[in-house]
Every structure is written in C-alpha cells, then in structure tokens.
C-alpha positions in Angstrom: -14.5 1.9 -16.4 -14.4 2.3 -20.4 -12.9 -0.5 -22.9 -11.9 0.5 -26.3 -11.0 -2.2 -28.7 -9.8 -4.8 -25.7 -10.0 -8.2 -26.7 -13.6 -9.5 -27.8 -14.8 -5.9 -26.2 -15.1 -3.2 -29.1 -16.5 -0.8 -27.1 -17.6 -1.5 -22.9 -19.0 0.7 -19.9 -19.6 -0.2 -16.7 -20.3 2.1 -14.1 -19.8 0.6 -10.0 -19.5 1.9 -7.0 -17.7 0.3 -4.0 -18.3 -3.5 -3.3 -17.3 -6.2 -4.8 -18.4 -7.2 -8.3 -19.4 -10.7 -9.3 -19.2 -11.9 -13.2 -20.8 -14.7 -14.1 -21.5 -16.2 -17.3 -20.6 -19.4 -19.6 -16.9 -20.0 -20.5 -15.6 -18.0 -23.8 -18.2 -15.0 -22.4 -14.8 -12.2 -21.4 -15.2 -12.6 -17.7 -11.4 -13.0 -17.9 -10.6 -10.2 -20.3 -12.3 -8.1 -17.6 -10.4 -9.0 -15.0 -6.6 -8.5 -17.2 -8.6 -4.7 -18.1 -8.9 -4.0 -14.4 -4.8 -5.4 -14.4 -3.9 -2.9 -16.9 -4.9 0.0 -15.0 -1.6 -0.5 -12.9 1.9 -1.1 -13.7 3.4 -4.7 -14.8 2.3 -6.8 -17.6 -1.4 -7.9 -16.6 -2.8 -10.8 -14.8 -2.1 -12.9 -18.1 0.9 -12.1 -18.9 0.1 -11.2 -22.5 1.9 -10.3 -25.1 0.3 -6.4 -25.9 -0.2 -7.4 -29.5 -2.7 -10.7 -28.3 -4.3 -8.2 -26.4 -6.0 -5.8 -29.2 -9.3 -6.7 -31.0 -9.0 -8.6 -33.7 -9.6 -6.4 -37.2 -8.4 -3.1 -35.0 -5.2 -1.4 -34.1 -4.5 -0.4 -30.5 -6.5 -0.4 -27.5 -7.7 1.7 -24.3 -8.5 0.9 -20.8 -9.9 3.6 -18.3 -11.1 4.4 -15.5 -12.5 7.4 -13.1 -11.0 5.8 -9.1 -13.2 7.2 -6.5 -10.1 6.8 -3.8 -7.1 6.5 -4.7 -4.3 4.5 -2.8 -2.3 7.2 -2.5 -2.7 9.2 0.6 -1.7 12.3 -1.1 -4.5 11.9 -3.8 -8.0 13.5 -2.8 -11.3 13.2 -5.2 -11.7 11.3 -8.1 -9.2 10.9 -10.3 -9.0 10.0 -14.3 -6.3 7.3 -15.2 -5.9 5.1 -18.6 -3.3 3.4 -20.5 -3.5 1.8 -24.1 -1.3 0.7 -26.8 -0.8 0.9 -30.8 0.0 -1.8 -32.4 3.9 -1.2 -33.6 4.8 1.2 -30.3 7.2 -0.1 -28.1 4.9 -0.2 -24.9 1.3 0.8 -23.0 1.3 4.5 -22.4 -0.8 5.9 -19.0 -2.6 9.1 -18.3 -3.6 10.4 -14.9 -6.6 13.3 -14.8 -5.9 13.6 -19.1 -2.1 14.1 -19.2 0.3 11.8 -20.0 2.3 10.3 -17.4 6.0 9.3 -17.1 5.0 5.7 -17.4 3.1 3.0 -16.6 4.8 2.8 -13.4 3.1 6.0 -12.0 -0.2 3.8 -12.2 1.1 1.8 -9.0 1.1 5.2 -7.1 -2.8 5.4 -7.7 -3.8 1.6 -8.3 -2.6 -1.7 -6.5 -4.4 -5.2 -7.2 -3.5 -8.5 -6.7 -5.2 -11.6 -8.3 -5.7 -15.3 -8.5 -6.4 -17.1 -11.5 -6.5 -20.6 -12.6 -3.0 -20.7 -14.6 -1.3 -19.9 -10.8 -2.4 -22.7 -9.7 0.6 -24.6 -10.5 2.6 -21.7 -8.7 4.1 -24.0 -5.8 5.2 -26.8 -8.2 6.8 -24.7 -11.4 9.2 -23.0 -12.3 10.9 -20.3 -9.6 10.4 -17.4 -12.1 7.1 -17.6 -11.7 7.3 -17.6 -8.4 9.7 -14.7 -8.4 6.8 -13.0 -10.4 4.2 -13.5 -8.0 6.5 -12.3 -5.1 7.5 -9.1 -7.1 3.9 -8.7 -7.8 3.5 -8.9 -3.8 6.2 -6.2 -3.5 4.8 -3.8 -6.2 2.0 -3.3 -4.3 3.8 -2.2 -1.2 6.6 -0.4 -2.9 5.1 1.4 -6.4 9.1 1.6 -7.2 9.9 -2.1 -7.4 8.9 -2.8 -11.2 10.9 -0.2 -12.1 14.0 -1.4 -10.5 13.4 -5.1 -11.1 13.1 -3.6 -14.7 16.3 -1.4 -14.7 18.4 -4.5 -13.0 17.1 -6.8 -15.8 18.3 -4.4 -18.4 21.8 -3.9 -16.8 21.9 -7.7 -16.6 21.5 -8.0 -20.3 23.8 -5.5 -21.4 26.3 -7.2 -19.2 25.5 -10.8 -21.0 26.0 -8.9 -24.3 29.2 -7.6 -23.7 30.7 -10.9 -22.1 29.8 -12.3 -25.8 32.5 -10.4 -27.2 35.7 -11.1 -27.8 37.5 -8.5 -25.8 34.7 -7.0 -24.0 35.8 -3.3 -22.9 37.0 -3.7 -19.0 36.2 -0.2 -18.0 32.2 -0.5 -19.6 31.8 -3.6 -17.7 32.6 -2.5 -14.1 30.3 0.5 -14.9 27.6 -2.0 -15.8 28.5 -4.3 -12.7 28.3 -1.2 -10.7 24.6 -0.5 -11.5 24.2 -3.5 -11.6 25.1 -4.4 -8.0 23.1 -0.9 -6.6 20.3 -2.2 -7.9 20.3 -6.3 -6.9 20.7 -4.8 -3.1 18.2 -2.4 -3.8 15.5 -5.3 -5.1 16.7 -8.3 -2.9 15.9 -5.9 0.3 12.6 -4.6 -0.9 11.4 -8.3 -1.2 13.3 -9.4 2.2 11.2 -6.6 3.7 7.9 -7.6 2.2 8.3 -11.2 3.0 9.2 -10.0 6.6 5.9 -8.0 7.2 4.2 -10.7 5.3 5.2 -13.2 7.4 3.9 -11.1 10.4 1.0 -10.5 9.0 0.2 -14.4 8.9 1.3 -15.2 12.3 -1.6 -12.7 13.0 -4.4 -14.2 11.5 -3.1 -18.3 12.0 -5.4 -21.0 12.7 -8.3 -19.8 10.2 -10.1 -22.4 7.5 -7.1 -22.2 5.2 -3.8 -23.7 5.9 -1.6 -21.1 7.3 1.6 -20.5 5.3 5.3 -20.2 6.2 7.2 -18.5 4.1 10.8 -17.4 3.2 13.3 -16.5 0.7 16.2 -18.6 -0.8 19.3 -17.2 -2.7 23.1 -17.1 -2.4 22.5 -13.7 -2.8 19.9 -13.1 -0.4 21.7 -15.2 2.1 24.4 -12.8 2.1 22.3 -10.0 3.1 22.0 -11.0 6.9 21.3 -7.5 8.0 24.9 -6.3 6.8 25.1 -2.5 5.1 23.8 -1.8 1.7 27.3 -0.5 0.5 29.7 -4.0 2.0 26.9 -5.8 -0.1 27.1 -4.0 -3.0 30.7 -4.1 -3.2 31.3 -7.8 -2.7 28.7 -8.1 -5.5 30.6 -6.5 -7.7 33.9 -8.6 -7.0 31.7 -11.3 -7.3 30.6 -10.4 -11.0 34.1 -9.4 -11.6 35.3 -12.7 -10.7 33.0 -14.2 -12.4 33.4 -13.3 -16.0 34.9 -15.9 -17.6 32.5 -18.1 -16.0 29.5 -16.3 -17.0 30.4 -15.7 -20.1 30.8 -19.4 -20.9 27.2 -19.8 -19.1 25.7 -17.1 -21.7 24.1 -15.8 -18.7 24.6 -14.7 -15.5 24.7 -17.0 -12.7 24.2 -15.0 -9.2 21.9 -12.4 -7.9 18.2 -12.1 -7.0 17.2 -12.9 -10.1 18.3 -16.5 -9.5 16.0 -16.3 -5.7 13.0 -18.3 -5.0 9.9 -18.0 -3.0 9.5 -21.1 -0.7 6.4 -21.3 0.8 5.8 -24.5 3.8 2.2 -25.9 4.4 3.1 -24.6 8.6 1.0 -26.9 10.2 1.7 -30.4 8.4 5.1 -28.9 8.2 5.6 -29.9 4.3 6.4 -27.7 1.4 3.8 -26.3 -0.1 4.5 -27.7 -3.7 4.0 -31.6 -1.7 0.4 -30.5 -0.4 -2.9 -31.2 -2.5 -4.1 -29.6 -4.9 -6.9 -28.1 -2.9 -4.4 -27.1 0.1 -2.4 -25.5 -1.8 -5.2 -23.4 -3.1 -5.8 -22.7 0.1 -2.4 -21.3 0.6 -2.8 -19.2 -1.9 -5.9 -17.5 -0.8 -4.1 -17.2 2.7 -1.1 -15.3 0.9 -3.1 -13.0 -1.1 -5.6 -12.5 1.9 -3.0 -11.4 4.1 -1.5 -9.5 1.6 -4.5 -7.5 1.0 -4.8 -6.4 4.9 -0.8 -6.0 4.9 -1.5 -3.1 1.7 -4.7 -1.8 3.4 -2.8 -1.2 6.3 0.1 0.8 4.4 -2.1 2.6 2.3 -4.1 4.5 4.7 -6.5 2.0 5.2 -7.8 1.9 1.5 -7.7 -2.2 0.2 -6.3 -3.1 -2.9 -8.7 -4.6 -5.7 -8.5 -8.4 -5.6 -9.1 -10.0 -9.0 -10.1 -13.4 -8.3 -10.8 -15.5 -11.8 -12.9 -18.9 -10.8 -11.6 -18.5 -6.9 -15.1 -19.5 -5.8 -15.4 -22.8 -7.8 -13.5 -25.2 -6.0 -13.8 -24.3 -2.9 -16.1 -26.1 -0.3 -19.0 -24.0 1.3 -17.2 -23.4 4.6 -14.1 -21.9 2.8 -16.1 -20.3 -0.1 -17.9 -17.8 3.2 -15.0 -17.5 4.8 -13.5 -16.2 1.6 -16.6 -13.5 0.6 -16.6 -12.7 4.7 -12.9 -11.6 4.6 -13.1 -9.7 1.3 -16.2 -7.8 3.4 -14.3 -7.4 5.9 -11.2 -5.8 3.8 -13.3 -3.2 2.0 -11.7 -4.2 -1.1 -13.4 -4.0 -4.1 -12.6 -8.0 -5.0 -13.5 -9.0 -8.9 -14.8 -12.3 -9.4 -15.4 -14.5 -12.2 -17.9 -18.2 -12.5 -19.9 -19.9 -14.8 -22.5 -20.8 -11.8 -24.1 -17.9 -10.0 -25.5 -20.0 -7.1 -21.2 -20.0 -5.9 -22.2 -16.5 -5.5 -25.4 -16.5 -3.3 -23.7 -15.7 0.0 -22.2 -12.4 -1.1 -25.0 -11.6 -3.7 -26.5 -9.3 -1.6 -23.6 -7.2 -0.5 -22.0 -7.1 -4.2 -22.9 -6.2 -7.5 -23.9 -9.0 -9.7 -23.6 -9.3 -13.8 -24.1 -11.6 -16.3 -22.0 -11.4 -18.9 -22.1 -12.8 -22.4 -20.9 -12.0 -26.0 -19.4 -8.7 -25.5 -21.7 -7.2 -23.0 -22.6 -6.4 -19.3 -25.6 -6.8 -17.9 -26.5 -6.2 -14.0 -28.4 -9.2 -13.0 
C-alpha cells in the first residue's frame, strides 16, 4: 500500500503479506490515519467520517491511496489486482482506479474490497443518535451487497429533491409523483437489503452463542420496515407512494420528510440479561460490538468465497481483559482476515505477535518491529 499526501503521511510504503498487522506507537503517531487509508480503498466515506478536504496534508493539494490486493473478494477476480482512489482539493468527490483505469466510481471499490472497523468514537453507538446506527448497519450491508451505498445514496438524493420542491409555493404535481416514484423503488429496495442482512446476521449469531462476549439480539424498527412483513415489492412500493402523496402538506410543514427507512433504527438487546444494549456497561457493550462485527466478518467470508474482509480495529485490544483480548486475536486467526490494529502498548499485543506482523510507528513512518 502507497500514501501520497494523506494526512501527516507525505509520502508512505508498506509492503505485507497476509496476517494481521499490529501498529503500535504513542498517541498523535498516525496509527489512525492508517487505518481511515486502508477505509478509503472501498466505497463510503472512511472509518472517520471525514470531510475529504480534513483529509489532505497540510501545505498540499489532493491526495492518493493505493494498493496492489493479492485476492480479491470478488470471486470473478483472479491475480493481483491494482486499485486507488484520491481527491483534489476543489473536485466534487474521491475518484478510483482498478488495474490503472478509471473506474465508474468509488462504488466499484466494494466489488474488490470489503472492511469493517471498530474505533473508539463507536463506542457510544448503542446510546446515540439512530443515524449513526443506521450508518453502522448500512456499513454492515455494503459489505454483503457492493450495491447498497449506491442506493442509500440515490434514495437520499430523491429525498432531497422532494424536500426542495415541497418548499415552493405551487410545487409542480406531475415532478413530484415522478420523484415519489423513485423514490418509493428505491426505500423497498434499501429497507429489504438491510432486512436481509439483519436476517442472516442474526443467524449467524445464534451459531456461535454462549462465547466470552455477550451474545446480541438484534432487529430492525420502522413504520416502514414494519410494513414490509414479507408482502411483494410492487404493493409496498405503491402504498409508499400514497403515503408520500398524502403526506405533502404535512411534510412540507415538517421541512423534511417524515417516513421511510431513513427514519429506521438498529436495536440491538444484550440476549442473555435480556436488556437493551444501550442500558448495558460500557465494557458489555463493547463486547457486543466485537460479537457484531465478529459474526459479521464469518457472515462476509462465507459469501465471498471464503475470502474475510479486513477488520480495522483502532484501540480494540486496550480495554479488554486477557480472556477476551485471546479470544479476540484467536477468532481473527481463525477468520483469515487480515485484521488492522492500533495501541500505544505492545505487550496488548504479545499473544498474536508471533502470527502477525508488528510495527512501530512514529512521526510519519513505519517501521517493522
């Protein structure tokens, strides 16, 4: 992988092969920024969440991110294969390349790449807002379906145009039902994708129950969602549309749109003390986390013809006890998957040192240790 200009990285090789990678150095050192690189080389907006503009070196203009994947997710993919994606300041989003071409979008990057991570700021997930939640379930989706940003995207869009035009005075009748029309293809379209994921997710779960983290229950809530109930795509999509036709007036006074999936929420239940998860403590609730993502990981591996997503795991090792902290580096063994992760304290590290490839890093540099 090759960093061009990426936040306090002007210029950053590192060459790996296929087990995990361990970072560790003092806070402040980019262990991070390594981890939102690795984020970058598939579709969405990074592990942070940044603005691209926050992401560029400061003094330079754009940046790059690349990488040469040894195997691909993507059954249909054989050999290595080149990817990137960068950004100039003043463009209007990253662009991708796959084996030196340019590529339709940063979208086509899911086809080749899936990763989920963990990171400090998500560990408020359970207690905050429901869009975050929503992210972290789309997220989950994306890397089961490489289509889902892009409709999640396109249904966004419609929704706005839609809010736009209720502004207006006399809003033109005819443009809104073709907006509520796309509109309403799409929200079935998204709402089932993550209804499916959840499904197998759930599955996958009940599997693996009664490990050394909590095991998670988990489920879907909506108005929208609830109408789903295993009824036909087209009856959904055309009481949707009444709905938003209906609704109009009362939208339009909202300045927003008041049902669909983007109004759902991810509930997740602590199974065995029978408590949502957002009432648990802190550290079980970490716990669930892990389980989600963990399950997640064998769910994709699974799909993907047995190839495991990269898990980028930011200070997922510090406070955990050493029970949990095994069981964690045993599973990611187990997976295959080339896990990334970050701490300030190497010795958190000791019982998957030998099986994974161990650097320090420290003002702008990488150094195997």
């Amino acid at each position: 992988m090759t960093l061009t200009d990426f936040r306090n990285y002007d210029h950053l090789r590192i060459d790996l092969d296929a087990r995990p990678v361990v970072l560790t150095g003092a806070n402040g050192a980019g262990k991070t920024n390594l981890l939102e690189a690795v984020s970058y080389l598939t579709a969405g907006r990074g592990l942070r969440g940044a603005q691209l503009d926050s992401v560029i070196r400061i003094g330079t203009d754009g940046f790059a991110v690349a990488a040469t994947l040894l195997k691909p997710i993507s059954a249909t993919e054989a050999g290595e294969i080149d990817i990137g994606t960068g950004y100039r300041r003043g463009e209007s989003g990253r662009v991708a390349r796959i084996n030196h071409e340019p590529a339709s979008g940063v979208g086509a990057l899911a086809e080749l790449v899936r990763a989920l991570w963990l990171t400090p700021a998500m560990d408020g997930l359970f207690t905050g807002a429901a869009s975050d939640r929503r992210r972290f379930l789309d997220r989950l989706v994306l890397t089961l379906d490489p289509g889902h940003a892009s409709r999640v995207g396109d249904f966004e869009k419609a929704m706005r145009q839609r809010n736009r035009l209720l502004e207006e005075p006399r809003p033109d009748a005819r443009w809104l039902d073709g907006v509520e029309h796309t509109m309403a293809e799409l929200a079935v379209a998204v709402a089932t994708a993550r209804d499916q994921a959840v499904a197998k997710l759930a599955a996958a779960l009940a599997e693996r129950a009664g490990g050394v983290f909590p095991d998670p229950g988990i489920s879907i809530e909506g108005d929208f969602e609830a109408g789903l109930g295993g009824r036909a795509s087209v009856d959904v999509e055309a009481d949707y549309r009444a709905d938003l036709g209906r609704s109009r007036h009362r939208d339009a006074a909202a300045g927003r749109t008041l049902k669909g999936p983007h109004r759902c929420d991810l509930t997740v239940v602590h199974r065995l003390r029978g408590v949502p998860a957002a009432l648990a403590s802190t550290g079980e609730q970490k716990g669930l986390l892990i389980a989600l993502i963990l399950a997640h990981a064998r769910l994709v591996r699974e799909a993907s013809g047995n190839v495991a997503p990269l898990l980028l795991l930011d200070e997922v090792a510090a406070h955990l006890d050493d029970m949990r902290r095994a069981a964690l580096f045993a599973e990611i063994l187990a997976l295959g998957s080339q896990a990334w992760m970050t701490g300030t304290d190497r010795a958190l590290f000791t019982d998957i040192a030998a099986d994974a490839q161990c650097f320090e890093v420290a003002g702008g540099t990488v150094s195997p240790v």
